[in-house]
BARO-166303 format. One record per atom (N, C-alpha, C): x, y, z; residue in three letters; residue number from 1. Coordinates in pm, 1 decimal. Layout:
REM BARO-166303
@X = X	Y = Y	Z = Z	aa = ALA	i = NUM
...
REM end
This chain:
REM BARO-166303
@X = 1455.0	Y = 1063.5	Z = -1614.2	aa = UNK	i = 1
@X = 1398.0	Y = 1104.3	Z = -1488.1	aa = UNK	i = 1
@X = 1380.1	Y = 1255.7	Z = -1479.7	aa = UNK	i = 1
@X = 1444.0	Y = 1319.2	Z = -1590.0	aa = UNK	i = 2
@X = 1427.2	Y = 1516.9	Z = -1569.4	aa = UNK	i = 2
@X = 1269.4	Y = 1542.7	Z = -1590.9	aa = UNK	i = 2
@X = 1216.5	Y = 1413.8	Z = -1665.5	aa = UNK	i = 3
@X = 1055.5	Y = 1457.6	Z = -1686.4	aa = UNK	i = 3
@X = 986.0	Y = 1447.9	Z = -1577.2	aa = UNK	i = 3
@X = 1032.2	Y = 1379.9	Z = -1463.1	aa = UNK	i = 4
@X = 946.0	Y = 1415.2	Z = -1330.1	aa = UNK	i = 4
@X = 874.7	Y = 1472.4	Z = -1302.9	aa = UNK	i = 4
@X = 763.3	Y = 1552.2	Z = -1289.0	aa = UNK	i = 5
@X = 741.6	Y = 1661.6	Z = -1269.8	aa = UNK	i = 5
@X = 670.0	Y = 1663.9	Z = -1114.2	aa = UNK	i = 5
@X = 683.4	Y = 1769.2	Z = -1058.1	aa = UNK	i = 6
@X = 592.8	Y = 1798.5	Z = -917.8	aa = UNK	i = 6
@X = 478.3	Y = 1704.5	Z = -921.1	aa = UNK	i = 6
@X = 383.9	Y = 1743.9	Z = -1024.7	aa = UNK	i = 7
@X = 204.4	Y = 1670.5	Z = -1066.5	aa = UNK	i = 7
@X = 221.0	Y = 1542.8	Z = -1071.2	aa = UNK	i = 7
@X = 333.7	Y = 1514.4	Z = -1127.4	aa = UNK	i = 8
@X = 361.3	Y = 1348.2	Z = -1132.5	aa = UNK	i = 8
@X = 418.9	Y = 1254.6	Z = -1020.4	aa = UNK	i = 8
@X = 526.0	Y = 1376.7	Z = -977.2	aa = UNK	i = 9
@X = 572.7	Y = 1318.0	Z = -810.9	aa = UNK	i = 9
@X = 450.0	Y = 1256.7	Z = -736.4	aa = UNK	i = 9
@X = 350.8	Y = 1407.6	Z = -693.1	aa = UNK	i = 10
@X = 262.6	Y = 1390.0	Z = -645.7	aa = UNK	i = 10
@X = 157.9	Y = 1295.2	Z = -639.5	aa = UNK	i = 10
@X = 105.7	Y = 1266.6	Z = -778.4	aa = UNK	i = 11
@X = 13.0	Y = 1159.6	Z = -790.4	aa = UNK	i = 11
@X = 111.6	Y = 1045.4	Z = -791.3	aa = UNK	i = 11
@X = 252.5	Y = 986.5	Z = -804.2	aa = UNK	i = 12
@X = 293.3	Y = 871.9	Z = -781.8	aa = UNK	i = 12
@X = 315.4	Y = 867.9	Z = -642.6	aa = UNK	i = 12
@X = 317.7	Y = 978.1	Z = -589.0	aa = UNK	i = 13
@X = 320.7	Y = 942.4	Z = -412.0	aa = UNK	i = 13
@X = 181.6	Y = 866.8	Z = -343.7	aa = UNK	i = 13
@X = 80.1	Y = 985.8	Z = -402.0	aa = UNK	i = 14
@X = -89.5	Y = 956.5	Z = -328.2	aa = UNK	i = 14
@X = -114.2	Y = 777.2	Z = -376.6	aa = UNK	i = 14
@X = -56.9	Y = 737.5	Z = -514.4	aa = UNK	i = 15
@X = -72.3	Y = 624.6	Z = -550.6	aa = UNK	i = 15
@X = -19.7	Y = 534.3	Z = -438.6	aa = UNK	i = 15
@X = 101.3	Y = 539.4	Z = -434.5	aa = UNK	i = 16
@X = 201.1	Y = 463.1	Z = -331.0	aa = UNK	i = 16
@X = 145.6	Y = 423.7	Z = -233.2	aa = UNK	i = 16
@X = 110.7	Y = 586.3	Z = -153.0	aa = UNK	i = 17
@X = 29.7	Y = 581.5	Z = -34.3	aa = UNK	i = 17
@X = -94.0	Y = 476.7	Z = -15.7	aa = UNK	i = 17
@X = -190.6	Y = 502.5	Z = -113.4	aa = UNK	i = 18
@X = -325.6	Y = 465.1	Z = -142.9	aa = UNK	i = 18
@X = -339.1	Y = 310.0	Z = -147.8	aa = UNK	i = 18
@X = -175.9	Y = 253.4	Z = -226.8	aa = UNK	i = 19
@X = -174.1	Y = 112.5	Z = -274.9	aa = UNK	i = 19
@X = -116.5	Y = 20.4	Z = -187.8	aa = UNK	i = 19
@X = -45.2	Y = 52.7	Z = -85.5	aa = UNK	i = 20
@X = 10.8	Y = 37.7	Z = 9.3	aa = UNK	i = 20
@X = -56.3	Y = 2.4	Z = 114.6	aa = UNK	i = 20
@X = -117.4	Y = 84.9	Z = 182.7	aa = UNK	i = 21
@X = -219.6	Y = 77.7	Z = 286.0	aa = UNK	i = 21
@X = -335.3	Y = -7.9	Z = 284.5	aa = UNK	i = 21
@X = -378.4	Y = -28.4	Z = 122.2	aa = UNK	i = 22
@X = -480.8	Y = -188.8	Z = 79.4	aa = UNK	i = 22
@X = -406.1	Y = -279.1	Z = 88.4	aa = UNK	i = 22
@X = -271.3	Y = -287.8	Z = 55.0	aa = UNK	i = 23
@X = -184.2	Y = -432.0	Z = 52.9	aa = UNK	i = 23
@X = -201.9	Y = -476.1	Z = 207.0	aa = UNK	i = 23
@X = -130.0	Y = -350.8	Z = 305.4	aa = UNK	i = 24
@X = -107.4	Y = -354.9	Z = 474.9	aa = UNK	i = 24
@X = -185.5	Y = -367.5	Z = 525.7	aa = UNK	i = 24
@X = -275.2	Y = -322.8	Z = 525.3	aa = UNK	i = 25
@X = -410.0	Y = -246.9	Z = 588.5	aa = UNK	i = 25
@X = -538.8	Y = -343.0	Z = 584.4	aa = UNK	i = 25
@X = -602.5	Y = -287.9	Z = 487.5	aa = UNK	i = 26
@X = -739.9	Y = -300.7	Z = 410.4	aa = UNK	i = 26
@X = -809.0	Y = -438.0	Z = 455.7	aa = UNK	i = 26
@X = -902.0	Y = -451.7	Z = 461.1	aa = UNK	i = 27
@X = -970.4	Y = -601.0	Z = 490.2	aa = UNK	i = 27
@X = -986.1	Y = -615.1	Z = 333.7	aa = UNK	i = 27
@X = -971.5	Y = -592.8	Z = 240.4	aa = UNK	i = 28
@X = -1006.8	Y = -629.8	Z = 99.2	aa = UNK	i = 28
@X = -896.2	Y = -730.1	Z = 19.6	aa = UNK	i = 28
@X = -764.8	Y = -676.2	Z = 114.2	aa = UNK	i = 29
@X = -647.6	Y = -744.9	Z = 107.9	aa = UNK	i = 29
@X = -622.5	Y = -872.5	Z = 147.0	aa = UNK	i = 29
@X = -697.0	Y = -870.1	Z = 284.2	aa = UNK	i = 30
@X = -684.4	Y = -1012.9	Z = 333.7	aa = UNK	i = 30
@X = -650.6	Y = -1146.9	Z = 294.2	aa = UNK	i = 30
@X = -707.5	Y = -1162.0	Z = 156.1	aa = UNK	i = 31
@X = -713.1	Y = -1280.1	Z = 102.2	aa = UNK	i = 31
@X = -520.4	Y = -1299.1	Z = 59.4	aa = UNK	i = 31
@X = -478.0	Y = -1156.6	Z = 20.7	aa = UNK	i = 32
@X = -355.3	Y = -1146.2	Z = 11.3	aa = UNK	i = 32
@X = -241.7	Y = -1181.0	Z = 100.1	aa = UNK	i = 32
@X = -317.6	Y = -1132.0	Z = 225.0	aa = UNK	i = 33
@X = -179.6	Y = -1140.9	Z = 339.4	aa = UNK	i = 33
@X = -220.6	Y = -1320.6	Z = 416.3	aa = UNK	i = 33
@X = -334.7	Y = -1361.2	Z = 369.0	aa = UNK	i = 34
@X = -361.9	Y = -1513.2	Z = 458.6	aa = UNK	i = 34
@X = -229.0	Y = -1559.8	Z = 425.5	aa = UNK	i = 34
@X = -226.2	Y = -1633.6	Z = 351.6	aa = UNK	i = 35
@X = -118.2	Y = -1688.3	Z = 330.5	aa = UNK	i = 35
@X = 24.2	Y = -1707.0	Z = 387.7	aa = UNK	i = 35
@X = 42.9	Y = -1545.0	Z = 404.2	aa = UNK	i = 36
@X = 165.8	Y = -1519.7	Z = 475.5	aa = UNK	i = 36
@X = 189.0	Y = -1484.2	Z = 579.5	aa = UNK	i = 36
@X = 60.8	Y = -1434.6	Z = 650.8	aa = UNK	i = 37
@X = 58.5	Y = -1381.2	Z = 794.6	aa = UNK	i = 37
@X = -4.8	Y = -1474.0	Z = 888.3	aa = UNK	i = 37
@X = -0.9	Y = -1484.3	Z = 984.9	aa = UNK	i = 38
@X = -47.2	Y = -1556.9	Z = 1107.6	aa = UNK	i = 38
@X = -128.6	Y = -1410.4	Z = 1181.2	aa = UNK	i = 38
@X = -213.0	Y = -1439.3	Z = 1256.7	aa = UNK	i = 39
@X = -276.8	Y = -1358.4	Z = 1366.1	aa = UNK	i = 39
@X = -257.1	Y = -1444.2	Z = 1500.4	aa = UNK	i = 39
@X = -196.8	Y = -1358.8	Z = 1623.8	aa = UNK	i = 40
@X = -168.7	Y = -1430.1	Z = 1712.2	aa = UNK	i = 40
@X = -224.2	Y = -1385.1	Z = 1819.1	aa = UNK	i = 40
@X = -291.0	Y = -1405.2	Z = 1896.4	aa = UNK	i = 41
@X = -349.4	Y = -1302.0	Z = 2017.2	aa = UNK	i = 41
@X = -293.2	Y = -1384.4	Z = 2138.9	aa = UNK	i = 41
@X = -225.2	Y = -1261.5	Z = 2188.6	aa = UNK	i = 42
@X = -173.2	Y = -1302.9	Z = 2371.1	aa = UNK	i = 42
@X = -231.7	Y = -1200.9	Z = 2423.1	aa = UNK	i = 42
@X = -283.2	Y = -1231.1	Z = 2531.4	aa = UNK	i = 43
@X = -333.3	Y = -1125.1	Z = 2666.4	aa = UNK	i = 43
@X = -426.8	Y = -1017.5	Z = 2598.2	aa = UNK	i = 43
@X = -492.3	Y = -1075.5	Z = 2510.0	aa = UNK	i = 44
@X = -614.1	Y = -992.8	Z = 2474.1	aa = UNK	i = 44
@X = -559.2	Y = -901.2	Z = 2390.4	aa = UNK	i = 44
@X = -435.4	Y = -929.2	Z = 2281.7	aa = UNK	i = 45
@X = -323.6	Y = -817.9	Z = 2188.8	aa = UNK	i = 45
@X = -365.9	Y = -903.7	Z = 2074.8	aa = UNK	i = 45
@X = -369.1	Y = -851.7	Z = 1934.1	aa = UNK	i = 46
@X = -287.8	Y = -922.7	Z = 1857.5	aa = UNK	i = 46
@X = -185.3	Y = -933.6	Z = 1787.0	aa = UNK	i = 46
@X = -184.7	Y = -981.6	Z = 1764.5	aa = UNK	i = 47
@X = -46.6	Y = -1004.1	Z = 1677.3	aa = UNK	i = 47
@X = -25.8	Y = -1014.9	Z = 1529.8	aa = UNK	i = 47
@X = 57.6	Y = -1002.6	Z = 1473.1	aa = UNK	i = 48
@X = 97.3	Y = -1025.2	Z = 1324.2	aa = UNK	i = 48
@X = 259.7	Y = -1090.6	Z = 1320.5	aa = UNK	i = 48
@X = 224.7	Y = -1226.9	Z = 1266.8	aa = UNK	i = 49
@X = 383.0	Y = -1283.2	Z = 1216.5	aa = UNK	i = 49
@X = 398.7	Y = -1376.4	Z = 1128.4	aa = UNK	i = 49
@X = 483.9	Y = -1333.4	Z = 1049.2	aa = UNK	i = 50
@X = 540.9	Y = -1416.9	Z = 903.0	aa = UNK	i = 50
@X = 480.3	Y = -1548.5	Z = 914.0	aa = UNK	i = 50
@X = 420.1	Y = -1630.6	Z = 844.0	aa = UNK	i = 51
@X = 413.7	Y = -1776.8	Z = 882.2	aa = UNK	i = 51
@X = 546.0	Y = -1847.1	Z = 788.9	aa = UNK	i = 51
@X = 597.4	Y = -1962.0	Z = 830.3	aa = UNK	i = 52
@X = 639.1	Y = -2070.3	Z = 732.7	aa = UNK	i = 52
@X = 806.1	Y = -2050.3	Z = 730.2	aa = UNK	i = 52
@X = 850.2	Y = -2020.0	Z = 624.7	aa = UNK	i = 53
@X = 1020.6	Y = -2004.0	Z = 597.5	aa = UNK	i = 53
@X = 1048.8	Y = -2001.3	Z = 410.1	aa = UNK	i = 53
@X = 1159.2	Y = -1938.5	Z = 440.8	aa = UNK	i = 54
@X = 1214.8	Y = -1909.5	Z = 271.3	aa = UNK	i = 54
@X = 1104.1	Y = -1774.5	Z = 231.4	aa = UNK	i = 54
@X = 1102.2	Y = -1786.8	Z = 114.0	aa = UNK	i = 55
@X = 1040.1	Y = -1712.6	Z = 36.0	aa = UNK	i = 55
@X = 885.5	Y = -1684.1	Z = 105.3	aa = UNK	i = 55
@X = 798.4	Y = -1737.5	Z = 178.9	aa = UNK	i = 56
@X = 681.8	Y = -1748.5	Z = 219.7	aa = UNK	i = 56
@X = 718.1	Y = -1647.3	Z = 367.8	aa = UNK	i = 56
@X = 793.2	Y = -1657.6	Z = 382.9	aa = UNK	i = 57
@X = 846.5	Y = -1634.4	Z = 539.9	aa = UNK	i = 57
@X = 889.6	Y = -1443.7	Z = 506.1	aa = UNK	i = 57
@X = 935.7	Y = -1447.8	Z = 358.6	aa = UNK	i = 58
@X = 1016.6	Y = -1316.8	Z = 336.7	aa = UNK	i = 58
@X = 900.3	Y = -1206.3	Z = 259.6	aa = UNK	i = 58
@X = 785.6	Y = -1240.9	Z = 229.3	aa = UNK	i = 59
@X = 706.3	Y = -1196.8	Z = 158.9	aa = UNK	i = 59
@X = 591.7	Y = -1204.7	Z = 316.7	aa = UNK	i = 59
@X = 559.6	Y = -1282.4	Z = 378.0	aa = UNK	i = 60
@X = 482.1	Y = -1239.0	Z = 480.8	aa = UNK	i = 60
@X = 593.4	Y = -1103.8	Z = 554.8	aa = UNK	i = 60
@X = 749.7	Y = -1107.4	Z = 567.0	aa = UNK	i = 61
@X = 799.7	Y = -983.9	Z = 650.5	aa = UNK	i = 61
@X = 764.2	Y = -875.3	Z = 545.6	aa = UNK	i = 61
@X = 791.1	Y = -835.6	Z = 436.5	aa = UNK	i = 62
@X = 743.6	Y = -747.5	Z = 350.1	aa = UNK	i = 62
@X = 606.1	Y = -700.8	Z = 391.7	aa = UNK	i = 62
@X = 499.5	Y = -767.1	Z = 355.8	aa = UNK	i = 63
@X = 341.3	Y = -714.6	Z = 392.0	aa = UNK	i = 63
@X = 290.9	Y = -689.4	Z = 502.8	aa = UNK	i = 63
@X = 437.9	Y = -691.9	Z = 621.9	aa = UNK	i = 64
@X = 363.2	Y = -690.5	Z = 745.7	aa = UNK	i = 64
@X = 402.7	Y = -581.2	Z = 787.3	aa = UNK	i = 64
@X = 532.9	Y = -485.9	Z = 712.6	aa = UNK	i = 65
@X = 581.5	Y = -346.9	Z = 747.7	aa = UNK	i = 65
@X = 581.7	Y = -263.7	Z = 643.0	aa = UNK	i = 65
@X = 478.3	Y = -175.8	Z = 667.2	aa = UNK	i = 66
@X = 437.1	Y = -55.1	Z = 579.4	aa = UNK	i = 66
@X = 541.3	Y = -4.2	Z = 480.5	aa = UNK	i = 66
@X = 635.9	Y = 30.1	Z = 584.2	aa = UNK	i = 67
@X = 782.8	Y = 134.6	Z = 481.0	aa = UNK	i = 67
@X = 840.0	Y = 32.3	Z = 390.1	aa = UNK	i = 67
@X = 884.9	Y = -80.1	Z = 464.9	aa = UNK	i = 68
@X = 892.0	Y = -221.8	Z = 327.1	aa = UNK	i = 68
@X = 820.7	Y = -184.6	Z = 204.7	aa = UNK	i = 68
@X = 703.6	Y = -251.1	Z = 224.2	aa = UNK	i = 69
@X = 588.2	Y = -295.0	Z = 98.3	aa = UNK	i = 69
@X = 590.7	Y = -130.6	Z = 22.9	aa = UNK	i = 69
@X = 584.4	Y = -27.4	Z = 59.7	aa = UNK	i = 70
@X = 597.0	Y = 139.1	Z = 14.3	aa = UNK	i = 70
@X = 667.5	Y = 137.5	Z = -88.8	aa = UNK	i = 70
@X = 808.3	Y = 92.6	Z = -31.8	aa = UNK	i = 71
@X = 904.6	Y = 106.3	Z = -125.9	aa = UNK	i = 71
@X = 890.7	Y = 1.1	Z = -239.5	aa = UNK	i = 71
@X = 839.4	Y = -139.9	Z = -196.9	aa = UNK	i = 72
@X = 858.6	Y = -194.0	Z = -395.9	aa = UNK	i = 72
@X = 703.0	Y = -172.6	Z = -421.3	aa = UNK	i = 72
@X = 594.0	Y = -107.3	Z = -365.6	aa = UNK	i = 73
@X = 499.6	Y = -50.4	Z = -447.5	aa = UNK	i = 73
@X = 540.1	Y = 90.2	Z = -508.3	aa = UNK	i = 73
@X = 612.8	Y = 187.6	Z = -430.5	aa = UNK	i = 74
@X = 651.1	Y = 255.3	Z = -562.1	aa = UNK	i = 74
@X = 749.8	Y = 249.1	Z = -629.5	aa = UNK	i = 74
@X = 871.3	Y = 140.8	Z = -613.4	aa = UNK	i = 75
@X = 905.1	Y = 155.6	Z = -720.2	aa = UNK	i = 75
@X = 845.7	Y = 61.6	Z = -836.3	aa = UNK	i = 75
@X = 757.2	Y = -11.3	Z = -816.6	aa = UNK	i = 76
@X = 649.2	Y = -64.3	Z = -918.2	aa = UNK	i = 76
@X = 549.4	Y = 24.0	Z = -988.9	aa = UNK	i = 76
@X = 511.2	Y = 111.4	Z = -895.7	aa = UNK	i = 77
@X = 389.2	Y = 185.9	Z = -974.4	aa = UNK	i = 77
@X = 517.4	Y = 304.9	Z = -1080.2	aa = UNK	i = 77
@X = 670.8	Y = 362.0	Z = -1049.1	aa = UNK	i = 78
@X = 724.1	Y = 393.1	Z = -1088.9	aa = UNK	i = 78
@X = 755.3	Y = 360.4	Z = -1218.1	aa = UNK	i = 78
@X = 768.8	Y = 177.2	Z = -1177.9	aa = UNK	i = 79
@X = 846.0	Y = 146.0	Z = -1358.2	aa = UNK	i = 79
@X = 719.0	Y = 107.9	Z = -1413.7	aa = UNK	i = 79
@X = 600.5	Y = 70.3	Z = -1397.5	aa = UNK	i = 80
@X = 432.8	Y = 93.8	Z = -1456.8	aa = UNK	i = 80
@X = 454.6	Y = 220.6	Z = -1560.2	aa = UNK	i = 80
@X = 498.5	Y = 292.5	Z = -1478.1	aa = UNK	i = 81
@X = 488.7	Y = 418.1	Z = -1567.9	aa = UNK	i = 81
@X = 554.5	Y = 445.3	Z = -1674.6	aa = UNK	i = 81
@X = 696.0	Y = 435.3	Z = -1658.9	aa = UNK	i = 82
@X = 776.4	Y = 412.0	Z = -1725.0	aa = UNK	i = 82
@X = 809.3	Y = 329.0	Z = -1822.3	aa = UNK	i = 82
@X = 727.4	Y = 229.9	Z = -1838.3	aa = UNK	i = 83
@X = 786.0	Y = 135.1	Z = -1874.7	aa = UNK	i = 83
@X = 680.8	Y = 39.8	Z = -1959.4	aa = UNK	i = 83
@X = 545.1	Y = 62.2	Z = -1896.4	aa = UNK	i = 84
@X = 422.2	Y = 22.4	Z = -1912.2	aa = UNK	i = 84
@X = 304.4	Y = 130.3	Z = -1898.2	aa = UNK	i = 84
@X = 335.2	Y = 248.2	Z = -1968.7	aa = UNK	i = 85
@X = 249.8	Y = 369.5	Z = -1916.4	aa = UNK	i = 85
@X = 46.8	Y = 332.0	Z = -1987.0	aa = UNK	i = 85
@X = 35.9	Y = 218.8	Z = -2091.1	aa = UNK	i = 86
@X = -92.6	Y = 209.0	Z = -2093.9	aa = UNK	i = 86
@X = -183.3	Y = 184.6	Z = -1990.2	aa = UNK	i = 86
@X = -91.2	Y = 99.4	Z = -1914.5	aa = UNK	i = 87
@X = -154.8	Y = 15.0	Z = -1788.0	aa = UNK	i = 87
@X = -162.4	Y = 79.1	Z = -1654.4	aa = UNK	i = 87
@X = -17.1	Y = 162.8	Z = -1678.3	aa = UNK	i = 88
@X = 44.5	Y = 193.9	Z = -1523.9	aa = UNK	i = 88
@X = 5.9	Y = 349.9	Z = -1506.8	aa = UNK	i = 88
@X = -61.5	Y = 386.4	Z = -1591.4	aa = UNK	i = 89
@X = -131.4	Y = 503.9	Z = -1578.6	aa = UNK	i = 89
@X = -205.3	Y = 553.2	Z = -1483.8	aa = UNK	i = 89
@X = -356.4	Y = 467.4	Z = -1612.1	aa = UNK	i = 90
@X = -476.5	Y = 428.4	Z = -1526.0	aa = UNK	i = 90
@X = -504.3	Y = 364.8	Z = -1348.9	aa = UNK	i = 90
@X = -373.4	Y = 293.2	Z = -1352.8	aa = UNK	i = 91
@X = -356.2	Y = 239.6	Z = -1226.1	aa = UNK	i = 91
@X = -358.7	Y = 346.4	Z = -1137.3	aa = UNK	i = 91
@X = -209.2	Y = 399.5	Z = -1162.8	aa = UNK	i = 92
@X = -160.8	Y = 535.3	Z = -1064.2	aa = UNK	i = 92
@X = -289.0	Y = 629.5	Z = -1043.7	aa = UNK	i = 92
@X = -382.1	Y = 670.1	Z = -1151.2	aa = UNK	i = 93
@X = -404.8	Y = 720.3	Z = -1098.4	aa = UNK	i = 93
@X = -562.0	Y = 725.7	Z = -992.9	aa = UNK	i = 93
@X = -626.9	Y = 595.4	Z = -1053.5	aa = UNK	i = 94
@X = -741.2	Y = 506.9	Z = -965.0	aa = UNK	i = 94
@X = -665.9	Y = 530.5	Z = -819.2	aa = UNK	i = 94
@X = -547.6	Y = 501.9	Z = -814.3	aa = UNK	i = 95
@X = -482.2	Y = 472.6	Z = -681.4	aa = UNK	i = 95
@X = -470.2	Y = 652.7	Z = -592.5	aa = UNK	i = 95
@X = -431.1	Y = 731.2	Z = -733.7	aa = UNK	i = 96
@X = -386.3	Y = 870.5	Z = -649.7	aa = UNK	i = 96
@X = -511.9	Y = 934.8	Z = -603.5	aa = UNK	i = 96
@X = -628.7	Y = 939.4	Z = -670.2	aa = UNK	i = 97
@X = -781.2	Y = 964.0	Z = -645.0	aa = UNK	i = 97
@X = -775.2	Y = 873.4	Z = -535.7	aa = UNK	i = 97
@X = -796.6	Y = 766.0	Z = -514.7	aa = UNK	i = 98
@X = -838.9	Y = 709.4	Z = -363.1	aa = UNK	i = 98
@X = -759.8	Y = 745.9	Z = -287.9	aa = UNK	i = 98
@X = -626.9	Y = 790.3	Z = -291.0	aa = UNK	i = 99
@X = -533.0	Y = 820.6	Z = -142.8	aa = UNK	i = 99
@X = -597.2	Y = 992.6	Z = -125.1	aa = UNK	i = 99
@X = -618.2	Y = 1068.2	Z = -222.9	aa = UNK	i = 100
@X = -722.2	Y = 1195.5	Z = -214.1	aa = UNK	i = 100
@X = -844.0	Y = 1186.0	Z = -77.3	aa = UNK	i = 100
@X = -889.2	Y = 1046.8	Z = -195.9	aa = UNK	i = 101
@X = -1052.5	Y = 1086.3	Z = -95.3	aa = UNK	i = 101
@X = -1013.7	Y = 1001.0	Z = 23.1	aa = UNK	i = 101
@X = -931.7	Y = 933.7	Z = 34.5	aa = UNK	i = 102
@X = -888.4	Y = 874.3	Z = 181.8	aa = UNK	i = 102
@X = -843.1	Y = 933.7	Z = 301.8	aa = UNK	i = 102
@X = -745.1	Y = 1033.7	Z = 232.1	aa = UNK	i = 103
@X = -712.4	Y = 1179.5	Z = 341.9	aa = UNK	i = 103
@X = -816.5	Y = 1293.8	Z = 371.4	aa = UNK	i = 103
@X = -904.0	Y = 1310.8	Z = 278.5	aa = UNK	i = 104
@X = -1005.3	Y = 1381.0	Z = 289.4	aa = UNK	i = 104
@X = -1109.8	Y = 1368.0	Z = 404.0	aa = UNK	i = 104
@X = -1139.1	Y = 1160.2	Z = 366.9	aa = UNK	i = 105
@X = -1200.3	Y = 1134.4	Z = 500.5	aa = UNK	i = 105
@X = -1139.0	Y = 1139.2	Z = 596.4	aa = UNK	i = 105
@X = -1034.7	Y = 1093.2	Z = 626.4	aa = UNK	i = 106
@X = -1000.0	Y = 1127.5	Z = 731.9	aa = UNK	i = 106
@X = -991.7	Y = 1282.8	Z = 805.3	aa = UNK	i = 106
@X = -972.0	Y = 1363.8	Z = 760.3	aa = UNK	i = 107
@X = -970.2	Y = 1521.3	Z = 803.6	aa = UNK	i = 107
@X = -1090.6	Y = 1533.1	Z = 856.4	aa = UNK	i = 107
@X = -1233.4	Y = 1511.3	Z = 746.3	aa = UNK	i = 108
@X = -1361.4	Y = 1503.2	Z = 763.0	aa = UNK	i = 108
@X = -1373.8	Y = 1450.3	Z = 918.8	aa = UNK	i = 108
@X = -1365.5	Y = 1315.1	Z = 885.7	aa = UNK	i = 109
@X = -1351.4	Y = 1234.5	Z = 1019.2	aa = UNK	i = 109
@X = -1309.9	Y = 1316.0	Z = 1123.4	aa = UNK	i = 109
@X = -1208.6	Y = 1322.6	Z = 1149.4	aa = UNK	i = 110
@X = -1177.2	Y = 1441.1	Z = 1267.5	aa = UNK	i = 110
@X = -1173.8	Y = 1539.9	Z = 1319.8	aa = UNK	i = 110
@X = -1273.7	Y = 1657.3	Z = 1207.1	aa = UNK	i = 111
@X = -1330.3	Y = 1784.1	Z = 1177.3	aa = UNK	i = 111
@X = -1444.8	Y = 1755.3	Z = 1305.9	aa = UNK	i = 111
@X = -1501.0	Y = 1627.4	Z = 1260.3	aa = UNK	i = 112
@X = -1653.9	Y = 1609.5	Z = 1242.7	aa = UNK	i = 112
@X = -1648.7	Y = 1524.4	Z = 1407.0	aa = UNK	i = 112
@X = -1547.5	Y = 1512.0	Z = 1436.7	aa = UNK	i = 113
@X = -1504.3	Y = 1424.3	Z = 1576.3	aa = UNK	i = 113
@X = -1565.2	Y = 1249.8	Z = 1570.5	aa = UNK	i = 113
@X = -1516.9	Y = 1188.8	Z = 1444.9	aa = UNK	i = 114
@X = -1561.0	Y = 1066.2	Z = 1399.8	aa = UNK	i = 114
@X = -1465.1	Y = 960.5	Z = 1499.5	aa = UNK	i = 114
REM end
């Protein structure tokens, strides 16, 4: 772990960030979270909750709270690296470039009063 470096922190963070927010987030994900999430709308709200029980039940609570899913995406994109650096490279860093241009838009976005 002394090989850490700042550049590497960094891009395994923007990754984290970037990979995270498609799991939580993203409509691209969707197909990911059906399974485990319910959408519930009361009083014109919606909702998000685990469907089912056991393992189905514990993996919908995971994808439904950001700081959860954060933590075993990085420590996945972590041991990728480590462990699997052909693969977990390229990944990290597809992922650290999009959390880039993702914060970017957003600034843009709110520069620009989007």
């Amino acid at each position: 772990m002394e090989n850490l470096s700042i550049g590497l922190f960094a891009l395994l963070g923007l990754a984290s960030f970037r990979l995270t927010r498609v799991i939580v987030y993203d409509k691209i994900a969707e197909f990911i979270r059906a399974p485990f999430l319910d959408e519930i709308i009361e009083n014109g709200e919606v909702y998000i909750a685990p469907k089912g029980k056991g393992i189905r039940k514990w993996i919908g609570e995971l994808i439904s709270c950001y700081w959860c899913t954060g933590v075993w995406v990085s420590g996945c994109l972590l041991g990728s690296y480590f462990f699997f650096p052909k693969i977990g490279i390229p990944i990290i860093l597809v992922f650290a470039v999009a959390g880039v241009a993702g914060i970017i838009e957003t600034i843009i976005g709110r520069l620009l009063g989007d």
